[in-house]
Structures are given as structure tokens and as C-alpha cells.
BADO-376100 format. One line per 3 residues: number of its first residue (from 1); their letters; for each residue x, y, z of C-alpha. Coordinates in Angstrom, 2 decimals. Example, Ala and Ser with C-alpha at 12.3 -4.5 7.8 and 13.67 -1.06 7.14 Angstrom:
1	as	12.30 -4.50 7.80; 13.67 -1.06 7.14 .
END
This chain:
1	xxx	0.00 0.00 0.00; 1.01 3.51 -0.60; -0.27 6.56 0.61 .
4	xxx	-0.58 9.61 0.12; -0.91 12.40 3.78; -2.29 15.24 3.14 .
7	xxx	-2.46 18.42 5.37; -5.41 20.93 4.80; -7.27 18.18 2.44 .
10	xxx	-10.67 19.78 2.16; -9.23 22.89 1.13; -7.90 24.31 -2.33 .
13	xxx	-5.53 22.79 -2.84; -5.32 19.74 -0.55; -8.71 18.57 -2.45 .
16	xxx	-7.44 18.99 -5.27; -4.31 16.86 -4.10; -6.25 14.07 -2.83 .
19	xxx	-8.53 14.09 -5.66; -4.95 13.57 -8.02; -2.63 11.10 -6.43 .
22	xxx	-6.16 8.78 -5.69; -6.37 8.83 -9.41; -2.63 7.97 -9.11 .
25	xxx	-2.99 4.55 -7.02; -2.64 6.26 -3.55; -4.51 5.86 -0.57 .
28	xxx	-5.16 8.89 0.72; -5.10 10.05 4.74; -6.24 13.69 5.34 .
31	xxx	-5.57 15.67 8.06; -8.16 18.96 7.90; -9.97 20.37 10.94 .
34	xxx	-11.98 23.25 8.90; -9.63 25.91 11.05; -10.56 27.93 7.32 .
37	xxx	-13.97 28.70 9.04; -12.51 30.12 12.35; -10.47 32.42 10.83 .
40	xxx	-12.92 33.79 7.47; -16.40 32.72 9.07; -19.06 29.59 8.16 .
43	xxx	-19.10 30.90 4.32; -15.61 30.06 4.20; -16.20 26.35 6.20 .
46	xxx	-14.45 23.60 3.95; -16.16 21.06 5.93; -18.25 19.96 3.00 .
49	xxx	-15.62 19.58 1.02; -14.59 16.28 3.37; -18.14 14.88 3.12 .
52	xxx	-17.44 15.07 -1.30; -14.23 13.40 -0.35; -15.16 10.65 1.69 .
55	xxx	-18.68 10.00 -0.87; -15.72 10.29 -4.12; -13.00 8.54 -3.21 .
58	xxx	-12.72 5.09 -2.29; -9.28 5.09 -0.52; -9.67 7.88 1.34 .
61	xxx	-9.52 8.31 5.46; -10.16 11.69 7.06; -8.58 12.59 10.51 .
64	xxx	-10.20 15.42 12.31; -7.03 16.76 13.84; -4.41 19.71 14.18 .
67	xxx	-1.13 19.71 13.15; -0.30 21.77 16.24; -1.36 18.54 18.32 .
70	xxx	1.93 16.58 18.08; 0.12 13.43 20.13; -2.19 13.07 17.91 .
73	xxx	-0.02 13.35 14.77; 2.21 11.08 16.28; -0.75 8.38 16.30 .
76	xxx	-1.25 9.13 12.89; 1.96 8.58 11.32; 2.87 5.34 13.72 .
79	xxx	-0.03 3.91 11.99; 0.76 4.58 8.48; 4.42 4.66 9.07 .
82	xxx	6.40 3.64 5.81; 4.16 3.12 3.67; 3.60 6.96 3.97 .
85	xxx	5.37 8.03 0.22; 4.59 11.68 -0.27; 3.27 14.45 2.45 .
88	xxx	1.68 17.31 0.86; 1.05 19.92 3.25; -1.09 22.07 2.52 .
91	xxx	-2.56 23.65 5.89; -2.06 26.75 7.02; -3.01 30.27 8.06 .
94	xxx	-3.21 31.88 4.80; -4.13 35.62 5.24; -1.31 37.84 6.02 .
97	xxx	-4.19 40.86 7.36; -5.74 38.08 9.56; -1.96 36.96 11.19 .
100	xxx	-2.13 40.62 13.23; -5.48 39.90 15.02; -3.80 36.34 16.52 .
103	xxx	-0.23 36.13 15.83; 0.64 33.37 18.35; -2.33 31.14 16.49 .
106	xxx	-0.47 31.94 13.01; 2.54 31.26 14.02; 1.91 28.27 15.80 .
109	xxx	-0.02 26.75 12.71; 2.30 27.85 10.10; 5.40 27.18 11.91 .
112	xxx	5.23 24.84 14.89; 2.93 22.99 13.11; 5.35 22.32 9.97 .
115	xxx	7.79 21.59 12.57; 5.65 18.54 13.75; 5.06 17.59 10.59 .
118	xxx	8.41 16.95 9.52; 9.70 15.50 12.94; 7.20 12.89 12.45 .
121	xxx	7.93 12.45 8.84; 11.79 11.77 9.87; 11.12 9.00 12.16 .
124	xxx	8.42 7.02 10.68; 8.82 7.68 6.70; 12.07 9.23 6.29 .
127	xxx	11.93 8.40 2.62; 8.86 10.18 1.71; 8.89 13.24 -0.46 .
130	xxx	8.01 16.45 1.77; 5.94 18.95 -0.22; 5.56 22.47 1.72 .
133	xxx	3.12 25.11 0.00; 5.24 27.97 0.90; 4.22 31.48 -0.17 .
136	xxx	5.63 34.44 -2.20; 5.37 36.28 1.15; 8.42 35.21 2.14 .
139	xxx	10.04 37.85 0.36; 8.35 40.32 2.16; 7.99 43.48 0.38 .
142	xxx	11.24 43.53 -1.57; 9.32 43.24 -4.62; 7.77 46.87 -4.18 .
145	xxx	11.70 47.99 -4.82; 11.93 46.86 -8.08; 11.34 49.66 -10.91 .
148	xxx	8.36 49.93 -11.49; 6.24 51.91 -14.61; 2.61 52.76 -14.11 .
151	xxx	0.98 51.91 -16.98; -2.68 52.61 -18.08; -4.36 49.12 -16.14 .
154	xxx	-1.35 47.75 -14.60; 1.99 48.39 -12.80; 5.55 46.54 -14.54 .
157	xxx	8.72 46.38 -14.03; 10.84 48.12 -16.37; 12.15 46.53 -19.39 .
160	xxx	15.57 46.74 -18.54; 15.80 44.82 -15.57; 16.50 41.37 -15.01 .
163	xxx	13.27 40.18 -13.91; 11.34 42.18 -16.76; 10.89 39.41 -19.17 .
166	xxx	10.24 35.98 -16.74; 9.62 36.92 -13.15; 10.90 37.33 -9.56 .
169	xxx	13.33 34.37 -9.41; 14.69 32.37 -5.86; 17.42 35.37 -5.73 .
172	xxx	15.46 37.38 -4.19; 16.26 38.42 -1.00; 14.23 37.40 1.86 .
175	xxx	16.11 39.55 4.38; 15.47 43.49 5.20; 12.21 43.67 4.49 .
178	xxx	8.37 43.52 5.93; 7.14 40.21 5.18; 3.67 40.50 7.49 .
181	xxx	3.14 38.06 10.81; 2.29 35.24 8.33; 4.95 35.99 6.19 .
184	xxx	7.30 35.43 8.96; 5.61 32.86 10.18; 6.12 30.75 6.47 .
187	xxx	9.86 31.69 6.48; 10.28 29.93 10.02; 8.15 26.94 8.13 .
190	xxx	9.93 27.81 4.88; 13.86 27.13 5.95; 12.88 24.14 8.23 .
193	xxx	11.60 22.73 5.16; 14.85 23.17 3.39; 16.67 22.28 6.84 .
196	xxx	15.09 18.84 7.15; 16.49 18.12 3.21; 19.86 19.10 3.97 .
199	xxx	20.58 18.42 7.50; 18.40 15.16 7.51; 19.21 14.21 3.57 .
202	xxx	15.18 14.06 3.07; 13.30 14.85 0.19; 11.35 18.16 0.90 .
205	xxx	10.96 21.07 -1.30; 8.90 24.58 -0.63; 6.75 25.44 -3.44 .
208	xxx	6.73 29.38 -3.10; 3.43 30.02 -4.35; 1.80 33.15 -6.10 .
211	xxx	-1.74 33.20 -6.29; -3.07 29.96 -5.82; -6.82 29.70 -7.12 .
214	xxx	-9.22 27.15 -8.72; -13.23 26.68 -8.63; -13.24 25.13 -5.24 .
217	xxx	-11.71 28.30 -3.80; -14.08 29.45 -0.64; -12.83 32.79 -1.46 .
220	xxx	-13.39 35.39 1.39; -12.31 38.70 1.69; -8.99 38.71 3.45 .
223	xxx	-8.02 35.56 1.19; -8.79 34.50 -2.18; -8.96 37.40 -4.10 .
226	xxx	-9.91 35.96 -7.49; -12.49 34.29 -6.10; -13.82 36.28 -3.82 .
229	xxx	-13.93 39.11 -6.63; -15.74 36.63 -8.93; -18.06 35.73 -5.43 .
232	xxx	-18.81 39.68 -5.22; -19.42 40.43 -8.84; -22.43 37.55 -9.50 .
235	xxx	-23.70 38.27 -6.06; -23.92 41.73 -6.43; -21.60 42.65 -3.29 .
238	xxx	-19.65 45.49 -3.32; -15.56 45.29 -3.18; -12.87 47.02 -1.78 .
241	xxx	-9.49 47.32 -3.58; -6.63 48.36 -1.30; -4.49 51.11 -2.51 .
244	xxx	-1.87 51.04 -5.52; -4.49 52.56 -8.09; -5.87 49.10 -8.34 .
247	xxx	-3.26 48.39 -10.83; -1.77 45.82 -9.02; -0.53 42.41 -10.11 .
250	xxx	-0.58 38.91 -9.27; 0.00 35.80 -11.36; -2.13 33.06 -10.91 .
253	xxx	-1.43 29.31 -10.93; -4.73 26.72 -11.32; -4.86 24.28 -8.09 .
256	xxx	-4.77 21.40 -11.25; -1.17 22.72 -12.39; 0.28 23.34 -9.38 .
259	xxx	-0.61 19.55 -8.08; 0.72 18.75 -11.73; 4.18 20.70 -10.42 .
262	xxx	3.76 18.27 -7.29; 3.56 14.98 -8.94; 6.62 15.87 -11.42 .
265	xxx	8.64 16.59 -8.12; 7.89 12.63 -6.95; 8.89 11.40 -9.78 .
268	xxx	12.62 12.50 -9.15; 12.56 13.85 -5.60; 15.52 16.77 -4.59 .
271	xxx	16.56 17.37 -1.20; 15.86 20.88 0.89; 14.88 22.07 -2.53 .
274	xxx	12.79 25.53 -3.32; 10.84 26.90 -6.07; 9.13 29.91 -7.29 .
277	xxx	5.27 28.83 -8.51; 3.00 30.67 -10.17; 1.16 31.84 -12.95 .
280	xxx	4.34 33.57 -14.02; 4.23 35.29 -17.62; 1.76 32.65 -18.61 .
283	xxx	-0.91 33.30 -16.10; -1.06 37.13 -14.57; -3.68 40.02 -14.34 .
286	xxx	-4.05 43.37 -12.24; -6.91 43.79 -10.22; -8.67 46.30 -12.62 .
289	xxx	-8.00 44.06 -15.30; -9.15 41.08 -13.30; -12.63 43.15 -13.07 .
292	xxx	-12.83 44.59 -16.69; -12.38 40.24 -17.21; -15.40 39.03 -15.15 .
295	xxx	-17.29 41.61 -16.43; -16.84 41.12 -20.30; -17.08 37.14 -19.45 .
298	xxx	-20.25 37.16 -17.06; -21.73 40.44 -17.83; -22.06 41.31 -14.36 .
301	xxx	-20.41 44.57 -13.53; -18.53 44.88 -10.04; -19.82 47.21 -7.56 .
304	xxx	-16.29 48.22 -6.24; -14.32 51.30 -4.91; -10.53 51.80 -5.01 .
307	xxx	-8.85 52.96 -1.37; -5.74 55.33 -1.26; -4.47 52.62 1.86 .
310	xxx	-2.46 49.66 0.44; -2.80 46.53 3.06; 0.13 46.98 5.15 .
313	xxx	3.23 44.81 3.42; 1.27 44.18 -0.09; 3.18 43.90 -3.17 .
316	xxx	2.61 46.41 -6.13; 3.67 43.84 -8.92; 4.46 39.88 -8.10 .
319	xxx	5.17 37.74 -11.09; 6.93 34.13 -10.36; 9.92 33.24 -12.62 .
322	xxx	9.20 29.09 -12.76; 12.42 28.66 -15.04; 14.05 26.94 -11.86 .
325	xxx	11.57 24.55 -11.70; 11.07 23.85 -15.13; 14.80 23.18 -15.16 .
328	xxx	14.64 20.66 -13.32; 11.13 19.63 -14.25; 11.19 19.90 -18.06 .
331	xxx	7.75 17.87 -18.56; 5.67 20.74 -16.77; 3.15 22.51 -18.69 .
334	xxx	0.06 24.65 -17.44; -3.17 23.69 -18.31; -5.04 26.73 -17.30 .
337	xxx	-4.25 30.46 -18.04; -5.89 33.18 -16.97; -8.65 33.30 -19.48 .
340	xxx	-9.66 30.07 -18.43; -9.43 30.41 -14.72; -11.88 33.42 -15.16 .
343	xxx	-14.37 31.04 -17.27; -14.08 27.99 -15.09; -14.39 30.14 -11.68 .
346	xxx	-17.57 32.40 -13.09; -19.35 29.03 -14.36; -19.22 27.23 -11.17 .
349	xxx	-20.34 30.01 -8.95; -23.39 30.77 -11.62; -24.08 26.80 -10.74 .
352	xx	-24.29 27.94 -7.14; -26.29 30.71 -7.36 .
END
């Protein structure tokens, strides 16, 4: 038997996840206590997302329990013990506004409980691959120092630097900067990931993520933006953009492709390894852009005003250079670009409605 463990499986990406390396021949054991709806509210609950689970897949266990709670992780992996192959761990505290209201519970989560995770990976299935979701975030606001050129919907980065054509690559610094509680909190998760791989010779890897998004998203306001906009625009809600003109930019990366990124990685594991993930050039839009999209696509026009105060630590302009990864990974190809995230997200919430 092997088996796939996955952290945060009802949500995002952890669903999506279990969903893939079933189809793959795994057993799969998730680990998801719906902490999604303490921290966003019941709209943002992922709790039926286990019930699809458990009705979908045949090989699939659900543990109601928190990676903070060593003991019972412990139990856990004892039980499963070697025949535990890959750990995908996708649970966290996502939202780097929410980190300030609690920043012991986001720390403890994103940190201590990645910590536990990979203690109990090196003594009962040493030689399973270690996949961290790590976060762009990590580079604090560093990115906001690049030269930037306002343009009519969008900010960029001037032509003639480095990262112009392809991205932010691993280079960047992750020192001097203000990375947000949760962005701190992912480092500390972030280089114990890398730690284990080098110090412990195990196969982990950190997948710094840009915007992360699929249909499944429970998109709320302080996480999710893409989905949440899409959420506000067919429901008629109104929306807030914080500061930068709304001219901001984020790539975004399809929960399907990113897994896709995942299961290339198992195939020929690294040790203490990281990679920028994203959308990249492929896959990017600014937020007025992103509402010009759902509009021309759904026809419903988005009630939304545009505030002069940026969210403390924000970046202006984030696009991931992947060439790292791809590199090492020559097989990967997206699926999904931003076109067809926008279609795919507006036609399953118009299902909803």
C-alpha cells in the first residue's frame, strides 16, 4: 500500500491533491480540521468539502485533527508509518491581514505545526517526499523595490531589468524587508523545510506560491482574491481594492497545475529544494483588469471602490519566474491560463447561485 498524507485536504488545494494522487494509485489520509472557518467565518467552512471526499473517493480516510497537536499526529503517522510516500502539506493560516489579530495562532499553525510535521515524517517515513506550499510572502515586500512603470491598467517592471521578461526568481532576497506576521511565520516553516532536506538528507521542497486559485476556492475577503472578486461580482456585493491605483498584479497558478508541479517533483525527488510557482508570464492580471475580465465574461459589472491605503506589506507587482523549476522539471506545462481560470471560476459560482 502507498499513501498519500495530506495536510489541509478539504481545502484548495489539498482537495485537489487528494482528488490527483487517488487517481494515481494512492490511498489517501487527510488531516483537515476546517480551522478555514474560524479564521474567514461559516461561508468560508471547507467542511463539505470532506463529506465530497469521503462519498468520491474510495481510498480515502479523514482525521479530524491539528497539526499543532503533536500526540495526535504522532498516532497518525505510527499507523501509516512507511508506507507513507509523499506528504503534501497544505494547511495553514493563509491571510497575512488576519496573522495581526492572533499572531501566536499563526505562528503556531504555520510554523510549529510544519515543525511537527516533519519530525514525524523523519522518524516514521524518512523516505517520503516532503511537499511544503510555501508562499511568495516570504520575500516580504522587496518586490515593491523593483522599478516599477505605471501603466494605463497595470503596474511593470521596467524593461531593462533582469526580472522584466520571466519573473521574480529564488534570488530574491528574503532579508530586510516587511514580510507581514504570516509571512514570517512561512519563512520559520519555509527554511525548516529546506533544513530537514539538507541536515536530515530528506526529500522536501517549498513550493513558493503566487496566487493559488481554482473553482473550489471558498474565497473570502482577506483571502482569495480571485475568487472572492468573482463571489462579489455575480452576487452583487460590493468590493474594496486596497491602494496602488488598483493596478496591481498577481500571477495566478490553477490548483490542477500546481498539483501537476507536485507529482513531477515525486517522480525525481531533490533534497531541501525551493521553487518559485505561479502563474508567471503565462498566467497574470491586475486587479482592474481582473474586473474589466469578469465583467466582459459574465456580464455582471462589479460594484467596487478603489482605497488610497495599500494593506500593510502588499506587493505592487508579483510575477513568479518558474524557469528553476522547469529546469529541473522539463515535462511541466500549465493547463489553465488566466482566461480560463476566469471562465471555469464564473461558471461554477453561476451553478451555485
Amino acid at each position: 500500500m502507498k499513501i498519500a498524507l495530506v495536510t489541509g485536504s478539504a481545502g484548495l488545494i489539498g482537495s485537489e491533491a487528494c482528488k490527483f494522487f487517488h487517481a494515481k494509485g494512492f490511498s489517501i489520509v487527510g488531516i483537515d480540521n476546517d480551522m478555514r472557518s474560524y479564521f474567514f467565518g461559516e461561508e468560508a467552512s471547507t467542511a463539505h468539502i470532506v463529506h465530497e471526499l469521503q462519498e468520491d473517493l474510495e481510498h480515502f480516510l479523514h482525521h479530524d485533527a491539528d497539526i499543532r497537536d503533536l500526540n495526535s499526529l504522532e498516532r497518525i503517522f505510527k499507523e501509516y508509518g512507511h508506507d507513507v510516500k509523499v506528504i503534501i502539506h497544505t494547511a495553514a493560516q493563509p491571510s497575512h491581514d488576519w496573522a495581526a489579530k492572533e499572531p501566536f495562532t499563526d505562528f503556531s499553525i504555520n510554523a510549529t505545526g510544519t515543525l511537527n510535521l516533519l519530525e514525524m515524517t523523519r522518524q516514521h517515513c524518512p523516505g517520503a517526499s516532503f511537499i511544503f506550499t510555501s508562499t511568495n510572502k516570504v520575500y516580504g515586500d522587496t518586490p515593491n523595490l523593483l522599478p516599477l512603470v505605471e501603466l494605463e491598467r497595470r503596474w511593470e517592471v521596467q524593461k531593462s531589468h533582469p526580472f522584466a521578461e520571466r519573473g521574480i526568481d529564488e534570488t530574491m532576497s528574503i532579508d530586510q524587508s516587511k514580510h507581514s506576521l504570516f509571512g514570517a511565520s512561512k519563512v520559520a516553516a519555509d527554511i525548516l523545510v529546506q533544513e530537514y532536506g539538507r541536515y536530515f538528507d530528506m526529500n522536501t521542497v517549498a513550493f513558493r506560491g503566487g496566487c493559488l486559485t481554482g473553482p473550489t476556492h471558498q474565497g473570502a475577503e482577506l483571502h482569495g482574491f480571485l475568487a472572492y472578486l468573482v463571489k462579489c461580482a455575480l452576487l452583487g456585493r460590493s468590493y474594496t481594492v486596497f491602494g496602488y491605483k488598483g493596478k496591481q498584479v498577481r500571477d495566478n497558478i490553477h490548483c490542477s497545475d500546481l498539483i501537476n508541479a507536485f507529482w513531477c517533483y515525486c517522480q525525481n525527488p531533490r533534497q531541501g529544494q525551493v521553487y518559485n510557482i505561479g502563474g508567471s508570464r503565462h498566467s497574470n492580471i491586475s486587479m482592474l483588469e481582473a474586473i474589466d475580465g469578469i465583467r466582459e465574461i459574465s456580464g455582471h459589472k462589479l460594484n467596487y471602490s478603489v482605497s488610497d491605503k495599500a494593506r500593510s506589506g502588499d506587493h505592487i507587482w508579483y510575477v513568479s519566474d518558474i524557469t528553476k523549476f522547469r529546469l529541473h522539471y522539463p515535462t511541466f506545462e500549465y493547463a489553465y491560463d488566466i482566461d480560463r481560470i476566469l471562465k471555469e471560476m464564473i461558471n461554477t459560482q453561476a451553478v451555485k447561485l
